[in-house]
N, C-alpha and C positions, 0 to 999 in steps of 0.2 A: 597727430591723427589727421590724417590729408580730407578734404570733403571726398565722399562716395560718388562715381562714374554714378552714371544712369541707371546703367547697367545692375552696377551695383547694390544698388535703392531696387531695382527690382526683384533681386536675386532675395534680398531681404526679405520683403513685403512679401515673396510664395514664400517663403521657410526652404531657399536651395541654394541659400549659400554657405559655401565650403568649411567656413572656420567665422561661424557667428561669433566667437571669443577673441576673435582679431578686430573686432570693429564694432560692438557692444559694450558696453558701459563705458567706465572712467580711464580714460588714456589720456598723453602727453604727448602733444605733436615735438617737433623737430626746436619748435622755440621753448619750449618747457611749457604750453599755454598748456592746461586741462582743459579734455570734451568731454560732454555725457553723452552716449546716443543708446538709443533704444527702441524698440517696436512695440508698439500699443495700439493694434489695430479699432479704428471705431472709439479712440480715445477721443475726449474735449479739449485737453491741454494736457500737461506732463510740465510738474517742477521740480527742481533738485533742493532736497533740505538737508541738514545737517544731521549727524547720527544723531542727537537728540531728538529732533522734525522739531525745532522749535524757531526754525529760522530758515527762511528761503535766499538757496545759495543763488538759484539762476531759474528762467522760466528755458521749457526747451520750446523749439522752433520745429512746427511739420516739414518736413523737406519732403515727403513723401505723403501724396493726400489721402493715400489708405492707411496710416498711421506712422510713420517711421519720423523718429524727433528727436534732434541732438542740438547742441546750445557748448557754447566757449565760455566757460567762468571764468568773472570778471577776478583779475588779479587780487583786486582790494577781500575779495571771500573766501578767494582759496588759493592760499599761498603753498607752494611746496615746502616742507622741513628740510634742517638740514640735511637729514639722512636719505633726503628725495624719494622718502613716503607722499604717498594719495591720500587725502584726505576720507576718511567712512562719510557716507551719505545714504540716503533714503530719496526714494521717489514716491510723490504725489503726484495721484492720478485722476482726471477728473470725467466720469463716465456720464454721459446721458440716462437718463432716465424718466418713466412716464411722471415720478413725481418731482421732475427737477435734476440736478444733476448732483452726482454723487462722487464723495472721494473715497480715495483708496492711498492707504498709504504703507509699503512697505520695503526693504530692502530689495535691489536693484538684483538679479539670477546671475546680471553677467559681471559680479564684484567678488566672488569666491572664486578661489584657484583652485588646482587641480584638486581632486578627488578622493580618487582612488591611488593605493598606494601599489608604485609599480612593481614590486616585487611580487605584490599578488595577481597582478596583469599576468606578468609573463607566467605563473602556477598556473593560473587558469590556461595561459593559451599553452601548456605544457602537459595540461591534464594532471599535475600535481597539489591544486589548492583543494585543503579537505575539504574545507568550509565553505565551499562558494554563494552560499544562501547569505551570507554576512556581507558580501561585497553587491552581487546582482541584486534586482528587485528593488523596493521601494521602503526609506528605514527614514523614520522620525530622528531626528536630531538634530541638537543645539551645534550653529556654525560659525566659526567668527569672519568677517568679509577682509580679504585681503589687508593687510596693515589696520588691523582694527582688533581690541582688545574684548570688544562688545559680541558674543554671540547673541544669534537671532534662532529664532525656531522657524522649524522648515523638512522638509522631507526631500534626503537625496536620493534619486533617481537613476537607476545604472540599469545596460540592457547591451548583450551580445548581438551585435548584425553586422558581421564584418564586411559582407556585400555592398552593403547600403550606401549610397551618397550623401542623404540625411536624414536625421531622426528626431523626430521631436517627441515631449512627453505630453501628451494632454488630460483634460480632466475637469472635475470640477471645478479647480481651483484657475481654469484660463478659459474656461467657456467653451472648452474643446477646440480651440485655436492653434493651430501647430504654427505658427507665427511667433505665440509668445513665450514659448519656449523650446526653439531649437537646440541641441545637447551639443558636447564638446566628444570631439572622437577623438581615444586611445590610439593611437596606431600600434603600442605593442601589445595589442589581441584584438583590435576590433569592436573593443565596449566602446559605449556611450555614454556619458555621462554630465548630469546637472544638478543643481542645488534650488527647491523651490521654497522661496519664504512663505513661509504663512498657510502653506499645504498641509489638509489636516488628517489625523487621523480616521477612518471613517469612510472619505471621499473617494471619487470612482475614477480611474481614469484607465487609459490606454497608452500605448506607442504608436506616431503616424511616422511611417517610413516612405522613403523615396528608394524604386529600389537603382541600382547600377545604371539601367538604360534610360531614369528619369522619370519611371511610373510610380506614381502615387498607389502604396495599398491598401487594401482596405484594414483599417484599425489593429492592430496587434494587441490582443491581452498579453499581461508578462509574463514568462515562463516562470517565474519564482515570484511571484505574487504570492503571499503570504494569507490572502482573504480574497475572496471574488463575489459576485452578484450572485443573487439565484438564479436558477435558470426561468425564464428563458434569455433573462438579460443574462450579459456574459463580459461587462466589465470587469477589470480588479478592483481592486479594493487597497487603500493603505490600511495596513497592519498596525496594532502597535509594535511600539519599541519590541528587540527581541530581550526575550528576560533571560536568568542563568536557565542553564538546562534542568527538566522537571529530576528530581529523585529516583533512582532505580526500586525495582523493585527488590529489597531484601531478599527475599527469595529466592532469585533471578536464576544465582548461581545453583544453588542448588534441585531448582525443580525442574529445570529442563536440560539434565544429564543426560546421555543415553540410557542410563542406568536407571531412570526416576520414572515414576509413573506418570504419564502424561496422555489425557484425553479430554479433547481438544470440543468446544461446544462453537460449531461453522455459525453465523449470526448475519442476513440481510438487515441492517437496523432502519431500514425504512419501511420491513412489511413485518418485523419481531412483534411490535405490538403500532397499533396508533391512535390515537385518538376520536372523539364520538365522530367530529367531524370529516373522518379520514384523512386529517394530518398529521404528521410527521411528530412523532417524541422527539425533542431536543435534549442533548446531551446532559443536560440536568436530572430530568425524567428518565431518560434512560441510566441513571448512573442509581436511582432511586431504585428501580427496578432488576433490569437487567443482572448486575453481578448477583445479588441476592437469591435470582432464580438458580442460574446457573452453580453458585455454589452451593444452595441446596441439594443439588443433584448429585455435587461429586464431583461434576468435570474441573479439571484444573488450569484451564484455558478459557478465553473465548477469541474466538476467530471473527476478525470483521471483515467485509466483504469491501472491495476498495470503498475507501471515502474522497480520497482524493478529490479536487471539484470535477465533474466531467458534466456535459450540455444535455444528453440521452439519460432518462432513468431508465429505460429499457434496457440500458447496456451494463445498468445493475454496478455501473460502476467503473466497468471494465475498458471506457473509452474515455481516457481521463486526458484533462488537457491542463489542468492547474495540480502538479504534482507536488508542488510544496502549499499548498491551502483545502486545509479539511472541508468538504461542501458546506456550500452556507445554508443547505438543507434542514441540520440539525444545529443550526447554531455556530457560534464560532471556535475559536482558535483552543480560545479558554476553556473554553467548554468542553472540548474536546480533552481539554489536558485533565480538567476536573474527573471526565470519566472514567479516564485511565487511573488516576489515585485511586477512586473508589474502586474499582478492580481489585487494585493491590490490596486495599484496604480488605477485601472479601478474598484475599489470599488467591485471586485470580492472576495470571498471566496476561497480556493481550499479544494478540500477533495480526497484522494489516496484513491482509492482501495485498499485491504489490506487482505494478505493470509494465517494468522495461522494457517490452517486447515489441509495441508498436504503441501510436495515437491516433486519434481520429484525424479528418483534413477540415473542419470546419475552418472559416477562413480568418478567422478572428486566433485561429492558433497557430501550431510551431509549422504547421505545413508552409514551405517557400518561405520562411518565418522573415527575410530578407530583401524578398524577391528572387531567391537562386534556395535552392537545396540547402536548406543546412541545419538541423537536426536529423532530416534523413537520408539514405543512399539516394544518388543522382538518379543510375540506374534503375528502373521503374523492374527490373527482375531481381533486386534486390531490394527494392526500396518500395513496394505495394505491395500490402498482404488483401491477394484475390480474396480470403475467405469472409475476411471484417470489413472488406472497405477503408483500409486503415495503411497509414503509412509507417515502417521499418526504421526505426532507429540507425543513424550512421553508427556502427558499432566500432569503429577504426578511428573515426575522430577524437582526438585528443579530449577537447572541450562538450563532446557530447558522451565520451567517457566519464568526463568530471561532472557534467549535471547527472548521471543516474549515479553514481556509486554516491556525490553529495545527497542525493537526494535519499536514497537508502540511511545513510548517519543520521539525515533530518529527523527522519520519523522517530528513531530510539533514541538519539540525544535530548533534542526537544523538548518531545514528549513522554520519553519514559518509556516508552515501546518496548514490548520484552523479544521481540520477532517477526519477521517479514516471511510469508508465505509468497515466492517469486509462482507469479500466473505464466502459464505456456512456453516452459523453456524449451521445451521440445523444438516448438516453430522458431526457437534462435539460435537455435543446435545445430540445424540443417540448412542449408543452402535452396534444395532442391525440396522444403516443407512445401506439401500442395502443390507442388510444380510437375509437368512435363519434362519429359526430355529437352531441351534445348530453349526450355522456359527460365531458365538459371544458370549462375556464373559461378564455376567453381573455384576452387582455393588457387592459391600459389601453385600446389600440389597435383591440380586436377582431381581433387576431393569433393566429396559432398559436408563435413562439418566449414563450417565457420568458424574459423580459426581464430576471428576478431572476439565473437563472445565469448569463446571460451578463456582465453585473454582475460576477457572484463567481467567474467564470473568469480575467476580465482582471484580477481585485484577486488571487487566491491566484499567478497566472502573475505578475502585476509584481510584486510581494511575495518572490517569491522570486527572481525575476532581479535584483533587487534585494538581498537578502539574500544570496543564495547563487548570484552571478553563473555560477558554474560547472560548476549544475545546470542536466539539461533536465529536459521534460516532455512527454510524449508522450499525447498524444488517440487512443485508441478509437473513432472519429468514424464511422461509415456511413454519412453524407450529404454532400449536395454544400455543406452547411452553409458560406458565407464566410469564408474568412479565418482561417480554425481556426491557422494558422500565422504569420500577420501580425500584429509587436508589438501588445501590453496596448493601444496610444495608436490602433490603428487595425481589431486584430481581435481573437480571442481570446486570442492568446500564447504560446500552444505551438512548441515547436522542432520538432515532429514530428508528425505523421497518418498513422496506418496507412491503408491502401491496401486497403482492404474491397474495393472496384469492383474494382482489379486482381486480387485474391486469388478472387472469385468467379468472375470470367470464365474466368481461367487455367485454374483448374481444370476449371470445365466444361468446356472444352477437351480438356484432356489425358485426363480421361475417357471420351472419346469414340475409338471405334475409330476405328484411324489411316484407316482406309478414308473413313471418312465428316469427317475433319476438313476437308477443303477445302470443306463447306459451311458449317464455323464460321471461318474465317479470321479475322474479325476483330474475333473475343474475345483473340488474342493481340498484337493490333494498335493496339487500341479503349484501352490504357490510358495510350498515348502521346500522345491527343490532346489531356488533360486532368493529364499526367504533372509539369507543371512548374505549375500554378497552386499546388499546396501543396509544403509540404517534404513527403515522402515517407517512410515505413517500408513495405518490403514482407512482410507477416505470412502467414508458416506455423506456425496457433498452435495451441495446445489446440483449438479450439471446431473446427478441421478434422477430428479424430482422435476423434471419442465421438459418445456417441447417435445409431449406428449409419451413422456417415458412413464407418468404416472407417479405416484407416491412410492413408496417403502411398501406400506400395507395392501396399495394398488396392484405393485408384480407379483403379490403372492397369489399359489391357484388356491381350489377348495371353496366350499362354504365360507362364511362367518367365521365360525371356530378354527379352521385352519389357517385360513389368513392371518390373524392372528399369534396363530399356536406356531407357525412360521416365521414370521415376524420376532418372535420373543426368542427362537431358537437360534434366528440367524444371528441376534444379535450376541446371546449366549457365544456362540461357534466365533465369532469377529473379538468379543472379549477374550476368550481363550486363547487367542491366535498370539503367535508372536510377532509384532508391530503395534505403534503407540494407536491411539483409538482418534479418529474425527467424526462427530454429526452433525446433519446439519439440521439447522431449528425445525422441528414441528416432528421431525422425527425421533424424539425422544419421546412422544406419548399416541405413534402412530397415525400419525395426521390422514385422513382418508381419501384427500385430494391432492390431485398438482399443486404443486407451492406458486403461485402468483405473488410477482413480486408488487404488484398497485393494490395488494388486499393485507389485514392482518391477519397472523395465525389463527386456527378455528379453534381457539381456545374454548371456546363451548363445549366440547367433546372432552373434556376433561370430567365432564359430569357423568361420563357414562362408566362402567365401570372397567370394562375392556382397554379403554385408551387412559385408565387413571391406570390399571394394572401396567401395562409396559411404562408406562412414568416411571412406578415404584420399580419396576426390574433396571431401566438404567442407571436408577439413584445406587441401586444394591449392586449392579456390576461394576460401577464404577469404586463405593466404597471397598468390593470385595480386590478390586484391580488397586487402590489405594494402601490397602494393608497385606497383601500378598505379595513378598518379592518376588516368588517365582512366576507371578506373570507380570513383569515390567523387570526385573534386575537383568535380566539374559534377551533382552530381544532381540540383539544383532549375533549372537550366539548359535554356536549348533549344540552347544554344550548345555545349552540350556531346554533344549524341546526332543523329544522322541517320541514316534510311531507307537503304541500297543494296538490297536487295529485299523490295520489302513483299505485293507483289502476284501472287506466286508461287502460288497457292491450288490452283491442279490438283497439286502437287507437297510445298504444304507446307512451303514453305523460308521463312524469313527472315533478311534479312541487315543491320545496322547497323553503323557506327560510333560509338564512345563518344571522346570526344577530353578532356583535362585542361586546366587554365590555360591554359597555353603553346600551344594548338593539337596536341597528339600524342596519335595517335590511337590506337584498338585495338579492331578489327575480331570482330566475335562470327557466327558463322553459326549456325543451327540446320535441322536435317532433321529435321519431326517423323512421317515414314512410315519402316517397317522394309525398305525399300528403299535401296542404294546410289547415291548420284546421281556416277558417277564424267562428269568431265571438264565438271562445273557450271561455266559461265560467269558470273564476278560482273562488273558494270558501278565501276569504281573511280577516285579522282582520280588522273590519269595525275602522272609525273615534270613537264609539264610545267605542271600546276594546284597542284607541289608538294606532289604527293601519294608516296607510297614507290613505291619501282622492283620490292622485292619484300617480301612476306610472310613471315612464321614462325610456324609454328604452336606457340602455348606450351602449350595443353591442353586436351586432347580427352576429353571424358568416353566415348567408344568404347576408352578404353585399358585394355589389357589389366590392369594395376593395381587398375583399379577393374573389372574381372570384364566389359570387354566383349572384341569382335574383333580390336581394334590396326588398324581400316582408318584411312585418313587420310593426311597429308600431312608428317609427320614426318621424311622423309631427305633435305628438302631445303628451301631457300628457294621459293618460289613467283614468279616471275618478273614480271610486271608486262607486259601485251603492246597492244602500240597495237593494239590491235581494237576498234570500239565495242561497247555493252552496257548498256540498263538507261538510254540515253539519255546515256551518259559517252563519251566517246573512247578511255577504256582500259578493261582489263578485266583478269583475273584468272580461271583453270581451278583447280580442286579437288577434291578428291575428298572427297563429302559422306558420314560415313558412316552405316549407319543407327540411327536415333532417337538423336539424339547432337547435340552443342553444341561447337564451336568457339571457341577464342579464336586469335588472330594477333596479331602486331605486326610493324612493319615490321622489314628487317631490317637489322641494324648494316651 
């Protein structure tokens, strides 16, 4: 181990030199003599003791007055073995301080070998390691130091920047000194890596990189940080240990079939409920609450809005930059897993929201993450989404293929996750998303899709159907994009696409004074022609209810009573439909305001009787959607849904059939005008088409319960009459009532 140039001592003492591992710790010069040398910036002294500490092998010498200290042990203390093993040792450190000076004693950073094992280097740099949250990031554990039988505790430390010239880890645990622990670079992918003793769980640190041209940046949090600060601070955080992955939920497989009923409760958990103070329920309190409500209701889901950590609450989530670490908003890791049990426990689902789409640029994240591009495209028309301020995922890169599709397993392995609702694949569908002519770069092809996501939609979607056969995943999708729901092997892979098209029309619709609906007829109509080329989710989501779109109850016209009487029927007409059901919290009992996400629900209005009524109507659609196949067994089906009045537009009516496996049907009417349509003539399949001889009406969202009139057809079976109608030979009278939704079944 030759004395250090000048040069070299200096390169040390900034943290820029090349291979800190060639010239730290315990090495054998050319005559067999053992050095220690080390960097302890602002140190007193520096001794070398034995793995015991109960014995000082050698004092070391400053060679550098900013801290840099190495020492020759004396032959008589540290003899080589035969087998021309190093001796284990420890360093004593002696720091200044105001009350005197103080020691520190622990295992040397630069006495462990390499790390990481290279076969998962090279997965990584191949885009093939499932697991890369196991290797990157920051993992508590016991290490033994080179020719040493003695593990020490400590936390290893690994981080992608293949850019980079150097990287150090800093932290609580070195006073934020990137001095005292510069990392060891992989060259087969570019990781980094170090072993810190005595690093604890708990404690805050970052990555200080140098980038390529020799710029210092500013602080990197880590991409797979497993815990982070709250905001506004925006450290990581070390993690515990990672434990076996949480239990499935029993269920899993069976409840979210295409065939199963499934309606979905959308959940902000930072404005669902909060406390006197207007803080935040933490995962335990939410776990007390939360599934209890929701499965009293019926819904068999709940949906959470990203948790991922991100630095904006305004962004609701949605500009997340620590993707594998739940916010430290609600608590932590555990806490977060605890919630999920009690979910399953309440026979609930969950499914996260989920952001591969782009991130924010704050500078403490993946943006330049190196000092050069490298979690996102170079190209700024590829690589900057104009609408968020937010920067585009390299979709093409190997390694930034393997953090999102690892990151998707996280969440359901982990945690038990039963599903990932993927945010905004539209805008990673298209090239040319929010762009001008000559604003973007097209394919290979001269095309507008992205040929790269689509790639890395069908590998994260088979990967996990494969993995974790009992999760879905649900597309975000606004276009008429192909196949978004047809297996990995032929389309994108998703179980499920929300129904953007139906959700705009409908609305528009019902917004519209009932007077003038009959010139919109067939926005309520228009979503059946196209209803069964995908699997289906029909979304009443957040993005309905803010930025001055108003509530649910807000878009309705009318009085009081209408509003209302609308509200209950829309919801009727969306239960009826075929596609699985989404809402989003506070409109389950007609919330009267925009949903602000720094407020909690107005759970107050639960006292009135109007908004307790639409409460009881979604507890009862959802039960009546629970125990009815025929609206949930056929939903990707044509076989399963027919017109009996589609064409009704002077009047406003429409009337269908939903029928299950077996052919049994169950009849839906809707009157969307505040007029009574008594002695409505339906065209029906008569007794002798084998069709029912009479009807029963199972529920009316006009019932008095749920705050409407009680008109309708409830004291009796409804008869079944050879009259023709509607172009059928039988027919069927009703009394329609107003703005209000019908269900029937035949009758026993």
């Amino acid at each position: 181990m030759p004395a250090l140039t000048a040069d070299a001592l200096n390169a040390l003492i900034q943290a820029r030199h090349p291979d800190p591992f060639a010239v730290l710790g315990l090495h054998a010069d050319e005559q067999g003599a053992l050095w220690v040398r080390t960097v302890q910036p602002g140190a007193l002294g520096v001794e070398v003791l034995n793995a015991a500490g109960d014995k000082v092998l050698g004092t070391l010498q400053a060679v550098h007055p900013e801290g840099v200290f190495e020492a020759k042990l004396p032959k008589t203390r540290a003899k080589l073995s035969s087998a021309g093993h190093k001796p284990a040792y420890l360093l004593r450190i002696t720091w200044p301080s105001a009350s005197g000076p103080l020691t520190q004693t622990l295992p040397d950073p630069y006495a462990f070998g390499l790390l990481l094992d290279e076969a998962d280097l090279i997965a990584w740099r191949e885009g093939r390691l499932l697991r890369p949250w196991q290797m990157l990031g920051a993992h508590p554990m016991s290490l033994a130091p080179l020719h040493s039988e003695q593990a020490v505790d400590g936390v290893r430390f690994a981080v992608w920047a293949p850019h980079a010239q150097r990287v150090s880890v800093v932290g609580d645990f070195n006073g934020w000194d990137g001095r005292r622990h510069p990392m060891r670079r992989r060259v087969e992918a570019g990781v980094w890596e170090v072993f810190v003793p005595d690093a604890q769980v708990g404690q805050a640190y970052k990555f200080e990189i140098v980038s390529a041209q020799g710029h210092l940046l500013p602080l990197k949090a880590d991409p797979f940080a497993r815990a982070a600060d709250l905001r506004p601070a925006n450290a990581s955080r070390i993690a515990p240990a990672l434990t076996p992955p949480a239990p499935r939920w029993p269920q899993a497989a069976m409840r979210q079939r295409a065939d199963a009923p499934i309606s979905i409760y959308e959940v902000h958990v930072g404005s669902w409920r909060r406390t006197d103070a207007q803080g935040f329920f933490d995962w335990d309190r939410l776990a007390a609450e939360l599934p209890g409500y929701a499965a009293s209701l019926g819904f068999t889901h709940v949906e959470l809005m990203p948790i991922a950590e991100h630095p904006y609450d305004p962004s609701w989530g949605y500009q997340c930059l620590g993707l594998f670490a739940p916010t430290a908003r609600f608590g932590d890791a555990a806490g977060f897993a605890r919630f999920v049990q009690a979910c399953h426990a309440a026979e609930l689902g969950v499914i996260l929201d989920w952001v591969p789409a782009h991130f924010p640029t704050d500078a403490h994240g993946l943006a330049q993450f190196d000092g050069a591009p490298l979690f996102e495209y170079a190209d700024p028309r590829e690589g900057f989404h104009r609408d968020w301020n937010t920067a585009i995922y390299d979709f093409g890169r190997n390694e930034v293929r393997n953090f999102l599709c690892g990151n998707a397993l996280y969440w359901l392995e982990v945690f038990g996750v039963d599903g990932l609702r993927v945010d905004a694949v539209a805008s990673m569908l298209y090239r040319d998303y929010s762009r001008n002519a000559g604003e973007w770069v097209p394919n290979i092809y001269g095309g507008r899709e992205n040929l790269e996501v689509i790639s890395l939609l069908r590998h994260i979607n088979g990967t996990l159907r494969a993995l974790v056969p009992d999760a879905i995943v649900v597309a975000e999708e606004s276009t008429a994009f192909p196949g978004v729901t047809a297996p990995p092997e032929h389309g994108l892979g998703f179980h499920f696409k929300w129904n953007m098209g139906w959700m705009n029309d409908t609305l528009a619709y019902i917004h519209e004074d009932p007077v003038y609906r009959r010139w919109h007829h067939d926005k309520m109509r228009f979503g059946l022609t196209y209803a069964f080329s995908e699997k289906y989710a029909l979304p009443i989501s957040h993005d309905e209810v803010v930025h001055g779109k108003g509530s649910l109850l807000g878009k309705m016209p009318g009085d009081t009573w209408q509003r209302f009487a609308n509200v209950r029927a829309y919801l009727g007409f969306m239960w009826g439909h075929p596609g699985k059901k989404l809402l989003f919290m506070g409109q389950e009992f007609a919330q009267d305001t925009e949903w602000r996400s720094d407020e909690a629900l107005p759970w107050p209005l639960l006292q009135q009787r109007t908004h307790k009524g639409v409460q009881h109507l979604v507890r009862d659609l959802n039960h009546l959607l629970r125990h009815t196949p025929a609206l949930h067994q056929r939903d990707d089906s044509p076989q399963g849904f027919e017109w009996l009045v589609v064409d009704d537009d002077a009047q406003s009516v429409y009337v269908w059939l939903r029928r299950d496996a077996q052919g049994q049907p169950l009849m839906v009417v809707c009157n969307f005008t505040p007029v009574p349509r008594v002695g409505y003539r339906i065209g029906v399949p008569g007794p002798d088409e084998g069709g029912a001889s009479a009807w029963v009406e199972v529920l009316n969202t006009d019932a008095s319960l749920y705050g409407g009139s009680d008109t309708g057809n409830a004291s009796a079976p409804q008869v079944v009459q050879a009259l023709p109608s509607h172009g059928r030979s039988a027919s069927l009278v009703l009394t329609l009532p107003p703005l209000a939704t019908l269900f029937l079944h035949p009758a026993a």
